[in-house]
RODO-2510 file (C-alpha; in nm, 4 decimals, decimal comma):
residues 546
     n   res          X          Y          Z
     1     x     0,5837     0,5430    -1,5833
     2     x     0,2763     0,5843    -1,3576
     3     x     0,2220     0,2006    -1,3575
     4     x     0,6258     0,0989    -1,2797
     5     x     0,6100     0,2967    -1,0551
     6     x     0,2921     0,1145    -0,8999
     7     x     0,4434    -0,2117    -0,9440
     8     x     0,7666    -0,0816    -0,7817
     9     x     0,5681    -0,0355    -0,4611
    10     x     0,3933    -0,3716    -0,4728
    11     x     0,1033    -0,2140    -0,5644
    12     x    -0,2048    -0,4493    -0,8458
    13     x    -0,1572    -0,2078    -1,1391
    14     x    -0,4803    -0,2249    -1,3830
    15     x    -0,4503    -0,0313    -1,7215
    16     x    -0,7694     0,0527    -1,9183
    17     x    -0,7317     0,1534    -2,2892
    18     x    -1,0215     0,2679    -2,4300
    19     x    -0,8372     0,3324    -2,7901
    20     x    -0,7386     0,0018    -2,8022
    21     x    -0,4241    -0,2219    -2,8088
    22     x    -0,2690    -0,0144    -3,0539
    23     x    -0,2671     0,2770    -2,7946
    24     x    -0,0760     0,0302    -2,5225
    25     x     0,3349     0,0444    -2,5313
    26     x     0,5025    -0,3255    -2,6044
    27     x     0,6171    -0,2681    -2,2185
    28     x     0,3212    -0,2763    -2,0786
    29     x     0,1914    -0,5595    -2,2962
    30     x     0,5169    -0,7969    -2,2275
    31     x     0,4122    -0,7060    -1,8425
    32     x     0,0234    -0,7724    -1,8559
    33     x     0,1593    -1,1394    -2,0549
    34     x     0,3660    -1,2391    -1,7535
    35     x     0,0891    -1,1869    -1,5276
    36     x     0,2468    -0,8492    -1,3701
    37     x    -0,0689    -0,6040    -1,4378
    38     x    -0,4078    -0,6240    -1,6198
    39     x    -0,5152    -0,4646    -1,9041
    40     x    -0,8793    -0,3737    -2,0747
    41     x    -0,9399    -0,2580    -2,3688
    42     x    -1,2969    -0,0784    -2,4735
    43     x    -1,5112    -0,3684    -2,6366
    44     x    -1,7079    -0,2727    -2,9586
    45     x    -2,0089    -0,0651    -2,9436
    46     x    -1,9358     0,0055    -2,6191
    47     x    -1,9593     0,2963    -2,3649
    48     x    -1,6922     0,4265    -2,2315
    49     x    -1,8836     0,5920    -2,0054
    50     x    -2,0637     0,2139    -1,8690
    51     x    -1,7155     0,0659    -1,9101
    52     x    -1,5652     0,2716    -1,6637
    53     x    -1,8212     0,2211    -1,4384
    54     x    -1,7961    -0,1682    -1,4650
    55     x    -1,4180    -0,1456    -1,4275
    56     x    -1,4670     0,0471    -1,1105
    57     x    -1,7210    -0,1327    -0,9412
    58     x    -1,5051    -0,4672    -1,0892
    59     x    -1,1935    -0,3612    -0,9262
    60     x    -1,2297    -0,1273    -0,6330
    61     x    -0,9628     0,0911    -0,7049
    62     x    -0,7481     0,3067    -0,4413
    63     x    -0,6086     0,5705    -0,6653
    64     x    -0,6846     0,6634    -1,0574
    65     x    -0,4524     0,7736    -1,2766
    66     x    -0,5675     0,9436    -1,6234
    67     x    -0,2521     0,9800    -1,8663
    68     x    -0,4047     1,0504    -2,2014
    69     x    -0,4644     1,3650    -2,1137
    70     x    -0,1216     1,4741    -2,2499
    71     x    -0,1478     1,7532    -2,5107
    72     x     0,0945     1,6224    -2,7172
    73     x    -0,0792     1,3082    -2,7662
    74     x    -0,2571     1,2645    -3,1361
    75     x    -0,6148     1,1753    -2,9690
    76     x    -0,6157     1,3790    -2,6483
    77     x    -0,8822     1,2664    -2,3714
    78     x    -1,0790     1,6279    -2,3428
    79     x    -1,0953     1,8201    -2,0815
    80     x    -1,4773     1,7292    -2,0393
    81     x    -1,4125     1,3815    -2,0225
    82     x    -1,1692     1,4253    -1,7181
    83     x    -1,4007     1,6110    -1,5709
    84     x    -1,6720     1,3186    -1,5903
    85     x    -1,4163     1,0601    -1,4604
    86     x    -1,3531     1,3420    -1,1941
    87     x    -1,6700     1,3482    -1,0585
    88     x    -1,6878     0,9327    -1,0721
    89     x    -1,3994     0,9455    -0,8530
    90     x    -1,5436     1,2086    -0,6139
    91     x    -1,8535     0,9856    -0,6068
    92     x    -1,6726     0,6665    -0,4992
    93     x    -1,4166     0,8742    -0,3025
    94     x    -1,1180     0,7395    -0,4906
    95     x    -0,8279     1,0220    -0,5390
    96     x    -0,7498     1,0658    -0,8402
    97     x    -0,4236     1,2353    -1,0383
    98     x    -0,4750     1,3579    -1,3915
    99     x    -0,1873     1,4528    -1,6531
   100     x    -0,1938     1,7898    -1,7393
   101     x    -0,4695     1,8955    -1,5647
   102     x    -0,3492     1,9882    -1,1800
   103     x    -0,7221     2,1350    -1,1198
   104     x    -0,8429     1,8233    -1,1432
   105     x    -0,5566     1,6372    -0,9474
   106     x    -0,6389     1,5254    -0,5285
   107     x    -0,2710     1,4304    -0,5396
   108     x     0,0479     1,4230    -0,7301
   109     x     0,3513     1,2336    -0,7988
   110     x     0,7222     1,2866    -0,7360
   111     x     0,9903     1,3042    -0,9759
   112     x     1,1819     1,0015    -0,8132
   113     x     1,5139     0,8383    -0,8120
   114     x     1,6943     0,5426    -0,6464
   115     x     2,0143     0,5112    -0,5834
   116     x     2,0498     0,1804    -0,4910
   117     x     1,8521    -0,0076    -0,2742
   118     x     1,7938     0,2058     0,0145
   119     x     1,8404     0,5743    -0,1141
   120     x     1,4947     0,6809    -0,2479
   121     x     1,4644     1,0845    -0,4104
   122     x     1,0986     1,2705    -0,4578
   123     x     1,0858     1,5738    -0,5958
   124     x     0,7451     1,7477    -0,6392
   125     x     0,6170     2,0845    -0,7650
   126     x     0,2826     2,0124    -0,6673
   127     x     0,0999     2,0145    -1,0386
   128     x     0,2641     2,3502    -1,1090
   129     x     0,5877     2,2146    -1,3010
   130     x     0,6675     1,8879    -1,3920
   131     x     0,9531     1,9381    -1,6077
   132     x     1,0935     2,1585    -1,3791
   133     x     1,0627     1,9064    -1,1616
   134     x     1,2440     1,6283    -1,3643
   135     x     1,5251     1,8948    -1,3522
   136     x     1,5855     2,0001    -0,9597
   137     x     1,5531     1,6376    -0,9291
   138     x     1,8193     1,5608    -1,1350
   139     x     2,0492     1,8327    -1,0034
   140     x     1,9956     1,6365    -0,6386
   141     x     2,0962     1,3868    -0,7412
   142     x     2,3673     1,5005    -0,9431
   143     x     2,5014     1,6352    -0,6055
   144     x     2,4143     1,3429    -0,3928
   145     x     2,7183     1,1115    -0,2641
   146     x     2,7998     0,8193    -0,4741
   147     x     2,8618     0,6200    -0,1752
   148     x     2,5465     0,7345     0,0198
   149     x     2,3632     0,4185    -0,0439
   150     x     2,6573     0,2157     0,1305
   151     x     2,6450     0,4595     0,4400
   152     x     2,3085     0,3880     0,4305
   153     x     2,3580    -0,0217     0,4165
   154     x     2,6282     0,0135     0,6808
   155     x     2,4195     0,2842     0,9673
   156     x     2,1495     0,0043     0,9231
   157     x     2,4462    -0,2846     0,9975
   158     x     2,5003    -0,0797     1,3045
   159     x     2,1469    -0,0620     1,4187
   160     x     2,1362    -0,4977     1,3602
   161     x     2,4732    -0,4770     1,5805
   162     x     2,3999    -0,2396     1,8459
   163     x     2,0525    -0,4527     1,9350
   164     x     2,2652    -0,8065     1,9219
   165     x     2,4611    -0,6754     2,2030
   166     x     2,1280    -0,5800     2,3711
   167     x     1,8200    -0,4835     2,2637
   168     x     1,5668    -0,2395     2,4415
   169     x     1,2505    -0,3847     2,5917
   170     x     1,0141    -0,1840     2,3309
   171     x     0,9924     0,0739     2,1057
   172     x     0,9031     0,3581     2,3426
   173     x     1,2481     0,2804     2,4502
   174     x     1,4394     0,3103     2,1328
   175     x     1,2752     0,5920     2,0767
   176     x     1,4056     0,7309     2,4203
   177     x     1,7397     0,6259     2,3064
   178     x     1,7316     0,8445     1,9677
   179     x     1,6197     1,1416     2,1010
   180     x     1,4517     1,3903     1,7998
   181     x     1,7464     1,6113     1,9668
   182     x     2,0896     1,4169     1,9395
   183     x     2,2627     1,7308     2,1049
   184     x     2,0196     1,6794     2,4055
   185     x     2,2224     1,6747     2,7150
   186     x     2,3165     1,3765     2,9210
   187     x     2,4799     1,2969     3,2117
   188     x     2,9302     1,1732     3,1924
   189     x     2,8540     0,8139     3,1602
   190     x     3,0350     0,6056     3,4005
   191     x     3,0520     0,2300     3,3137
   192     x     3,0576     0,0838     3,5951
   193     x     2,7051     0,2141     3,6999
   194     x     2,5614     0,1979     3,3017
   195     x     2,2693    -0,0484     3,3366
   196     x     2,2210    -0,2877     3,0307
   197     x     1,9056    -0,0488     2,9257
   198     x     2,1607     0,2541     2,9294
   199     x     2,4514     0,0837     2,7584
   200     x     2,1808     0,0108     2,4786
   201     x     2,0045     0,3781     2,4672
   202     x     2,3693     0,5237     2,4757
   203     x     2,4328     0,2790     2,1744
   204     x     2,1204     0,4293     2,0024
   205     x     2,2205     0,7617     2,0318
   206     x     2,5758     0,7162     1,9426
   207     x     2,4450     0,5585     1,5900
   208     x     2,2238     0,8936     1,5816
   209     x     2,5273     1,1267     1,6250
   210     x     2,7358     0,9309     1,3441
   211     x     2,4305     0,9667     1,1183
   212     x     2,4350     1,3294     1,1763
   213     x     2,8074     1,4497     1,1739
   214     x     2,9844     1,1780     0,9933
   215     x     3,1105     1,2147     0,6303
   216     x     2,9606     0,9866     0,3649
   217     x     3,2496     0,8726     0,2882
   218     x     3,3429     0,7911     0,6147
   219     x     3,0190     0,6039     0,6853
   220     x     3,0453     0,4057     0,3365
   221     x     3,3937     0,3223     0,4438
   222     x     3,2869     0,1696     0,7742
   223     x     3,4298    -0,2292     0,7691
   224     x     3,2643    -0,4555     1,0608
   225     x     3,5544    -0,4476     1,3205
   226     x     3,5113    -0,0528     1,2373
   227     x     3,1229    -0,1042     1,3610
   228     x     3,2365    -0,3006     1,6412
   229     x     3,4350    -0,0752     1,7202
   230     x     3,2797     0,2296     1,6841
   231     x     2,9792     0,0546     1,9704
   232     x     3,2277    -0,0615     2,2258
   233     x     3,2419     0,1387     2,5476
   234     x     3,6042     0,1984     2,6540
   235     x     3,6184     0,4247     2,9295
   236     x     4,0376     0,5473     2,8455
   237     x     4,2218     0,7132     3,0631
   238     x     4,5755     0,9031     2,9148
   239     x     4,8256     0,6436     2,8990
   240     x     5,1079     0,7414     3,1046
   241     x     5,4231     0,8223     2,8778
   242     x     5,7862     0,7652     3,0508
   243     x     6,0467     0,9949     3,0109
   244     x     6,0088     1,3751     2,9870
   245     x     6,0282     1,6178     2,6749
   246     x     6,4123     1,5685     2,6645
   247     x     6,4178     1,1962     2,6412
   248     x     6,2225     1,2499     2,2671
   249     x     6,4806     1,2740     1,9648
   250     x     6,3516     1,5873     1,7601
   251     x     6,3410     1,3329     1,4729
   252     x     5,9732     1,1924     1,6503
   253     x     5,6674     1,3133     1,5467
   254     x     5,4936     1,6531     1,5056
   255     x     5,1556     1,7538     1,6205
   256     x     4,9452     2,0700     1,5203
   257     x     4,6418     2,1737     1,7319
   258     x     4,4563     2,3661     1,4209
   259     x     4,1112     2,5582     1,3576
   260     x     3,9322     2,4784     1,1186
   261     x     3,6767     2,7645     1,0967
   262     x     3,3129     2,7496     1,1584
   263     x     3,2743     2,5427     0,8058
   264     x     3,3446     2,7361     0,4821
   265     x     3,6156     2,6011     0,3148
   266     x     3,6744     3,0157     0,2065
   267     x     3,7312     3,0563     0,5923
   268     x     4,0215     2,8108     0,6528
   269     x     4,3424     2,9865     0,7258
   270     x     4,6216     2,9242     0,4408
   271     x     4,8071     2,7490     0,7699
   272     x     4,5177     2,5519     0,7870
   273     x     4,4392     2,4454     0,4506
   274     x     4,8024     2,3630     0,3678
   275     x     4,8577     2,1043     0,6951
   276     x     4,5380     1,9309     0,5873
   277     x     4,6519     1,8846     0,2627
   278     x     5,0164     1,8399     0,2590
   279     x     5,2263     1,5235     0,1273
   280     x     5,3814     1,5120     0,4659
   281     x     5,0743     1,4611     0,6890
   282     x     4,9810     1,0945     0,7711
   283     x     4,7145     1,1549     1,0059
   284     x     4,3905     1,3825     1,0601
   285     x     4,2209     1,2923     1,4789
   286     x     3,9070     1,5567     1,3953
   287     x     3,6086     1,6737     1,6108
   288     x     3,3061     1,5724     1,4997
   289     x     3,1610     1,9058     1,4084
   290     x     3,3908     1,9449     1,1355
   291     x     3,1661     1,9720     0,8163
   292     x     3,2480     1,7552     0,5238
   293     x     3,3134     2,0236     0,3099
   294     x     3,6160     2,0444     0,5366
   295     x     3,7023     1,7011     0,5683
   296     x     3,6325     1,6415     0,1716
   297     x     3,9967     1,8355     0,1501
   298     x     4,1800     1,5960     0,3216
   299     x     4,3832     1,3679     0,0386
   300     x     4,3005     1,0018     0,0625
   301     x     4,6319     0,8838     0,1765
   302     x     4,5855     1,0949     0,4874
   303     x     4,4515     0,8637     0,7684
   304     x     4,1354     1,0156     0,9282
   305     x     4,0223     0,9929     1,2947
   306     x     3,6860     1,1499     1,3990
   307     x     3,6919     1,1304     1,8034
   308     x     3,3331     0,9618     1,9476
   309     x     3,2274     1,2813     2,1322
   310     x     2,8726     1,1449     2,1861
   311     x     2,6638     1,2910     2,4315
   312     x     2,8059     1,1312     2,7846
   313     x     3,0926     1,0319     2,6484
   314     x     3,3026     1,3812     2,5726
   315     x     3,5836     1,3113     2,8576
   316     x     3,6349     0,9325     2,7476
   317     x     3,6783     1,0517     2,3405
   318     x     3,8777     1,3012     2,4555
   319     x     4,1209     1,0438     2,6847
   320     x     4,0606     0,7826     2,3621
   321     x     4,1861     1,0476     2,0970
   322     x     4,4976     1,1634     2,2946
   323     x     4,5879     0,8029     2,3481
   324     x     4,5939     0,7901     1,9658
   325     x     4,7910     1,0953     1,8811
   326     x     5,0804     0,9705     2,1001
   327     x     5,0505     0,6562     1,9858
   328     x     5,0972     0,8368     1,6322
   329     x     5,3452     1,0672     1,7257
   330     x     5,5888     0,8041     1,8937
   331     x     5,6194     0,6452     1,5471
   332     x     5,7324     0,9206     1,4030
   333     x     5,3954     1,0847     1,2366
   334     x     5,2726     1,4081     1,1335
   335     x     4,9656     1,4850     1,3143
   336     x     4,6736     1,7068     1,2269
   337     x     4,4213     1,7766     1,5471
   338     x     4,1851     1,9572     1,3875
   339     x     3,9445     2,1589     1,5459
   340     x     3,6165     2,3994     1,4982
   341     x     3,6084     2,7367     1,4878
   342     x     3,9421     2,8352     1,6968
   343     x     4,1066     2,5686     1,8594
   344     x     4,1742     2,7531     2,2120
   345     x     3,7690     2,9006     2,2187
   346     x     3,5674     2,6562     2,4353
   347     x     3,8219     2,3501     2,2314
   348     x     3,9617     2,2072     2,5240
   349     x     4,3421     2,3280     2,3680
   350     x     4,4690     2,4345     2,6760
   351     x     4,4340     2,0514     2,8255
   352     x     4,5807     1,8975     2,4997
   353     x     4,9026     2,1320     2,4999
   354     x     4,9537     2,0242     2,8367
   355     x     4,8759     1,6735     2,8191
   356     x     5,0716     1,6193     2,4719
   357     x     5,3509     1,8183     2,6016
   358     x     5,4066     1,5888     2,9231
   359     x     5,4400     1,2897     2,6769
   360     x     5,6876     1,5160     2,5589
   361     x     5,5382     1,5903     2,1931
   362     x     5,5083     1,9775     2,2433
   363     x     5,1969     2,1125     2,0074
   364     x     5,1862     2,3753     1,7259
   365     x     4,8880     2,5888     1,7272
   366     x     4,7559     2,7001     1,4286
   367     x     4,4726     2,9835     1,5262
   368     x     4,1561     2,9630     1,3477
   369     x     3,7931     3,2174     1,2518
   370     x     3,5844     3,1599     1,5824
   371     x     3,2255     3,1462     1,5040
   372     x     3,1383     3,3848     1,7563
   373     x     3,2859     3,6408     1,5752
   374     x     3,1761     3,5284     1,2211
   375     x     2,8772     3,3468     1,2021
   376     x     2,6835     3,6850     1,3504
   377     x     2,8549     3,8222     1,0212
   378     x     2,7148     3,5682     0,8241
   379     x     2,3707     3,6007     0,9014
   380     x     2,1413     3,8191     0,7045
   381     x     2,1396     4,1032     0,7203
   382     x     2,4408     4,1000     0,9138
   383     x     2,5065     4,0862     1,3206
   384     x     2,8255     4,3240     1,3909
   385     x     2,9328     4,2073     1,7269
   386     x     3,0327     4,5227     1,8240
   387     x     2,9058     4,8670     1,6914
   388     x     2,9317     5,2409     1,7556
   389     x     2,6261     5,3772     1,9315
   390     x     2,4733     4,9610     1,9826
   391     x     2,7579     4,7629     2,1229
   392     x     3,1247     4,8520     2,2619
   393     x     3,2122     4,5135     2,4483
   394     x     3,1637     4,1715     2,3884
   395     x     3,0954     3,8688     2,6178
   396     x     3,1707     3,5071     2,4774
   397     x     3,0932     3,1827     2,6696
   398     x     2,9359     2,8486     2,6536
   399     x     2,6193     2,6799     2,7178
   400     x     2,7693     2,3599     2,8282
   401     x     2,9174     2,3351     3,2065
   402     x     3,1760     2,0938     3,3197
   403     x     3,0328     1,7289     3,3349
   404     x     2,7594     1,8786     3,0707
   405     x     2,6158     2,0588     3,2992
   406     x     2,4407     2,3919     3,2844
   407     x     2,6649     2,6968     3,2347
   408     x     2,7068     3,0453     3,4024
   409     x     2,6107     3,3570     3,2313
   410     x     2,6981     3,6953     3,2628
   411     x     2,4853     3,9607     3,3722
   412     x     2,3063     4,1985     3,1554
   413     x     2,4444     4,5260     3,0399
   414     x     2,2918     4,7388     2,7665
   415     x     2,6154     4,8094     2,5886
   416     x     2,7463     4,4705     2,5559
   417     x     2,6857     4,1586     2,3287
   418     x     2,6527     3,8038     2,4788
   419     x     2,7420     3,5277     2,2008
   420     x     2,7005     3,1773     2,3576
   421     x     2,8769     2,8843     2,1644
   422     x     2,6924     2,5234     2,1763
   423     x     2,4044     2,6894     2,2753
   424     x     2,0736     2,5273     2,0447
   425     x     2,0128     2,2116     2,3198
   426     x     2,0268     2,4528     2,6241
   427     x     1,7983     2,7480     2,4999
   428     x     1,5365     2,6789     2,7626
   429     x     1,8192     2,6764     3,0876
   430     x     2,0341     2,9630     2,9440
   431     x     1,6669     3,1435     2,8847
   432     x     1,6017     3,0352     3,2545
   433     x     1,9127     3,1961     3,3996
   434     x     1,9315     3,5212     3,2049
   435     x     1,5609     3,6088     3,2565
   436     x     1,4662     3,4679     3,6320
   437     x     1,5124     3,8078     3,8664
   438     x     1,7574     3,5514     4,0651
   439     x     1,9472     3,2593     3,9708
   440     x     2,3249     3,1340     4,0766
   441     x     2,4124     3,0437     3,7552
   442     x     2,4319     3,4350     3,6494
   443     x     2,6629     3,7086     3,7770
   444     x     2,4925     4,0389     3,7478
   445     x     2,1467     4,1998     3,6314
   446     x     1,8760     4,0301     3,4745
   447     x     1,8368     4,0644     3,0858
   448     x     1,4992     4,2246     2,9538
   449     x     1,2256     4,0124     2,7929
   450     x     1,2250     4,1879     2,5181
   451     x     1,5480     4,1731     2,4182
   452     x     1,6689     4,0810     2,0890
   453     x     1,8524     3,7398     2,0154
   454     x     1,9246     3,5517     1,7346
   455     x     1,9885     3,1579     1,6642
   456     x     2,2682     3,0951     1,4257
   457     x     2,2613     2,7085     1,2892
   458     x     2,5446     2,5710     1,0659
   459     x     2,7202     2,9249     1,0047
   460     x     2,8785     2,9615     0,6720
   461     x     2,7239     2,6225     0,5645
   462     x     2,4748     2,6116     0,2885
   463     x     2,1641     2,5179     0,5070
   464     x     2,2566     2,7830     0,7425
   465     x     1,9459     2,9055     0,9622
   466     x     1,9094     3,2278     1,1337
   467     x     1,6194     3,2900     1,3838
   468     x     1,5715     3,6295     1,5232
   469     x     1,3057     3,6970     1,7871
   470     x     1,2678     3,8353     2,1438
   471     x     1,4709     3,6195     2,4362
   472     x     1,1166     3,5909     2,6126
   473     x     1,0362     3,4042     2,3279
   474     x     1,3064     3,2139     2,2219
   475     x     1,1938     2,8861     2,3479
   476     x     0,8649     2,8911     2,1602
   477     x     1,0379     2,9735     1,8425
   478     x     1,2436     2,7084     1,8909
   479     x     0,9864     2,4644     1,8758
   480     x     0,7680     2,6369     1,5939
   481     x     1,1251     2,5704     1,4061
   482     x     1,1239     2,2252     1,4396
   483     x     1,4454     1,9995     1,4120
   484     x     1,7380     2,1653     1,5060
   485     x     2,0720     2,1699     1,2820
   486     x     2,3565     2,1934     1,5467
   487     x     2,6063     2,3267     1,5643
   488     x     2,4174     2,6355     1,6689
   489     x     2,5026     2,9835     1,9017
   490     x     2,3212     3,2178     2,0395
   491     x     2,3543     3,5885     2,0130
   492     x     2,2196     3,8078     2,2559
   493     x     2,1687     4,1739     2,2754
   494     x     2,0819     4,4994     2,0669
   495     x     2,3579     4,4796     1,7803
   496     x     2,1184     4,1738     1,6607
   497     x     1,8911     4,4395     1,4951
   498     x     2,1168     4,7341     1,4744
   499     x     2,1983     4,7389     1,0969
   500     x     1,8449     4,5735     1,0078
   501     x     1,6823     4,7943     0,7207
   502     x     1,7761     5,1235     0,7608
   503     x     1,9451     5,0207     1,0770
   504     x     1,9624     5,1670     1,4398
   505     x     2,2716     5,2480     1,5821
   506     x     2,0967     5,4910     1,8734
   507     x     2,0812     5,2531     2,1218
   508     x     2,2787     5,4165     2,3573
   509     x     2,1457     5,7655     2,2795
   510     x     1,8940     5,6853     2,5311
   511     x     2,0120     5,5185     2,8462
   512     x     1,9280     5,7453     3,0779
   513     x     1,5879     5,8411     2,9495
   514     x     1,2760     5,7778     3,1908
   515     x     1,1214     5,6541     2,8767
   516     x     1,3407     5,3696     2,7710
   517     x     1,1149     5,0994     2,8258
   518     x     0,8409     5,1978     2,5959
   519     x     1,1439     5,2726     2,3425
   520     x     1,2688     4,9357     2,3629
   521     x     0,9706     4,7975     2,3638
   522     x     0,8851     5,0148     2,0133
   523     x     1,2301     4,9606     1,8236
   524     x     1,1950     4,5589     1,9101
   525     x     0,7975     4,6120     1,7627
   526     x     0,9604     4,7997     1,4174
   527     x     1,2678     4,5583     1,3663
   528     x     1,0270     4,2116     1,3753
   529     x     0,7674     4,3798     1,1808
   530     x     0,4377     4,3000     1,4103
   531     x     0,5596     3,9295     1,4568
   532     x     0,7217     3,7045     1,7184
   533     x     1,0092     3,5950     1,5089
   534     x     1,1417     3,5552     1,1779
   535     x     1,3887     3,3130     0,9800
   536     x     1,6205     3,3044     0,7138
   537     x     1,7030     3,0258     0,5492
   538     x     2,0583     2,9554     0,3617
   539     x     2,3862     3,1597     0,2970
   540     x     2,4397     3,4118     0,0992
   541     x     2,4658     3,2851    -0,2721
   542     x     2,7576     3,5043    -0,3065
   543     x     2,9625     3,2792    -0,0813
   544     x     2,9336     3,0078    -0,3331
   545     x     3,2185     3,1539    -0,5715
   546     x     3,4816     3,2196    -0,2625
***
């Protein structure tokens, strides 16, 4: 295995057998007669010891691998002799991996699969397991998409297709263009201003933001004229509709504006779940936050939209989704418009009931979990929004302003908890106007430093993240936690540690004590446990049976 695996990677493969032929597989002896690898065998009378040397010195290696070492093999190599070629290795500064022996190992291998030709799997337990590691590696891929190989093939098509229609001057550019943060905010674009180098970053990042919320499925799926597609830049307006509601026969189509929850399929509504997946639907127009374990539950026959709500390019998608729901519903289709979280909760609702009811296609709105109120819940241990004693009102709003600009915030008060939606990109302006002693983009007090907050990624998802730390140093955890795994929401204020171990809930005892600083400061010190912030990784396993 250790030598495919070399010749896999286009690596000269040398085998020495100091047993003999007889101790060679037929493999490896059909590969060394076509030419593929070379193999020695110990000559009579002679050293191992002196052979090894004259293979090293022969053939300069760059790693060594010892493999009869195995304990179940009939003539073991002792532990002794390892040791020996160990210390050749060390000499010649070669690294060197030996089976069975991870004392002696300076590296070690993956269990590895490929699916396909682009789609390559490592698992390692670093010496300490390799059968275990045979087996999480098979359970990946067990659970990895049958398609994912295609989506693969066809992100990589896009790449080739977005640089035909004009490619950036250098790498340092592309690299501009795919931000490390696809969330990162950017100006409306306006095409009549976009610059060939813009029209080619915005390309860039649009391929980014497919890679990270598309399906699988829908990415395998992707045809050419779908990639074309996908990179044009229509700038839409809503097409005007003539008539007014009363013109419509009832027997034209039917649209539902529906939630879809912050991700867990447990956490659809039965409303929800049954439009999705009813016989009568013909069409889905989704967000693009809307996980696949959502989408996964729409039937195939069901045609699926996911809108192009790139960064830049939110009011266009919006204009170019619309467009298509009419379009839809003036043939006589059941429409889906599905939604994250609750549809009427920073989802723009409000200007598609009015806009679909003055083409005269009147919306049903199907309410759905808002991930302000339940991803707090999901975290661990658990964020109650409000709480006796902590918490007894509750402030909601956005990090994004209109045009993608920053947003307001309200002002501080002890007694209340701030949750801010869309929030992981804009941590260091929403830190900027909540702590500054002035700023216009905040109505009210200032918020203490030392003020609890916590980061919620991908509530209810499996590779949900919660960070909890101080807001004064909320931007520095943020970086110590590396990529980010939007969508993500911020909550801020004292019910973020008030049912943390054996829990707190005398926050308000104390408002009007001269001592409340150094309190604070004390219960903040106690709930994180001498350090600046802490994580936890994944959801609850118990979630995995509801």
């Amino acid at each position: 295995a250790r030598a495919f695996a070399a010749l896999e990677s286009g690596a000269a493969v040398l085998v020495f057998a100091p047993a003999g032929q007889d101790s060679i597989c037929d493999e490896l002896k059909w590969r060394a007669a076509q030419g593929q690898l070379e193999l020695r065998v110990l000559g009579d009378n002679e050293d191992e010891h002196d052979a090894l040397e004259r293979v090293f010195a022969s053939s300069a290696p760059r790693l060594v691998c010892v493999t009869d070492t195995l304990r179940t093999l009939e003539h073991a190599r002792s532990k002794s002799s390892a040791e020996w070629i160990k210390r050749l290795c060390a000499r010649l500064g070669v690294p060197l991996n030996v089976a069975d022996m991870p004392e002696l190992c300076d590296f070690t291998f993956l269990a590895t699969h490929r699916a396909g030709t682009h789609v390559q799997l490592g698992v390692t337990t670093n010496g300490h397991g390799c059968r275990l590691a045979g087996r999480i590696k098979r359970e990946l891929v067990a659970a990895l998409p049958r398609d994912a190989d295609r989506a693969v093939q066809n992100v990589s098509r896009l790449r080739v297709l977005s640089k035909a229609q004009g490619p950036l001057e250098d790498d340092e550019a592309e690299a501009e263009g795919v931000a490390a943060d696809v969330n990162a905010p950017v100006p409306q674009r306006n095409a009549v201003q976009e610059t060939d180098v813009d029209a080619a970053k915005r390309r860039m990042r649009w391929i980014a933001q497919v890679s990270e919320y598309w399906p699988i499925p829908k990415l395998a799926a992707l045809t050419e004229s779908d990639m074309v597609s996908l990179l044009s830049d229509p700038a839409p307006t809503l097409q005007p509709v003539s008539g007014t509601v009363h013109d419509f026969a009832p027997a034209h189509g039917r649209i539902y504006l529906v939630g879809s929850g912050p991700g867990h399929p447990g956490l659809l509504t039965r409303a929800a779940h049954s439009l999705l997946t009813s016989s009568s639907t013909h069409a889905v127009l989704s967000d693009k936050l809307v996980p696949q374990s959502i989408i996964s539950l729409i039937p195939p026959h069901i045609e699926l939209h996911i809108a192009r709500k790139f960064p830049g390019n939110a009011d266009n998608a919006q204009a170019e989704l619309l467009n298509t729901a009419i379009d839809l519903l003036q043939r006589g289709k059941t429409v889906v418009r599905l939604k994250q979280g609750d549809p009427a909760l920073f989802g723009r609702a409000g200007e598609e009931v009015l806009a679909l009811r003055a083409a005269g296609f009147p919306p049903v709105l199907v309410p759905g979990v808002s991930a302000a109120l339940a991803a707090p819940l999901l975290a661990s241990p658990a964020i109650p929004v409000t709480q006796r004693g902590v918490a007894d009102a509750l402030a909601v709003c956005t990090g994004v302003g209109r045009g993608g600009k920053g947003a307001s915030v309200p002002g501080y008060e002890r007694s209340r908890t701030t949750c801010v939606l869309m929030a992981a990109a804009r941590v260091g302006a929403l830190c900027e106007a909540m702590l500054a002693p002035e700023c216009s983009r905040r109505s009210g007090d200032a918020y203490p430093p030392h003020l609890p907050v916590a980061l919620i990624e991908r509530a209810s998802m499996r590779d949900q993240r919660v960070m909890c730390t101080t807001l004064q140093d909320l931007e520095e955890a943020m970086v110590a936690l590396g990529e980010q795994r939007p969508p993500g929401m911020l909550v801020v204020g004292w019910s973020v540690l008030c049912l943390d171990g054996e829990g707190d809930t005398t926050v308000l005892d104390c408002v009007e004590s001269s001592e409340i600083l150094e309190i604070d400061v004390q219960r903040v010190q106690k709930w994180l446990g001498g350090i600046r912030w802490k994580v936890v990784e994944g959801l609850d396993a118990a979630w995995d049976s509801l």
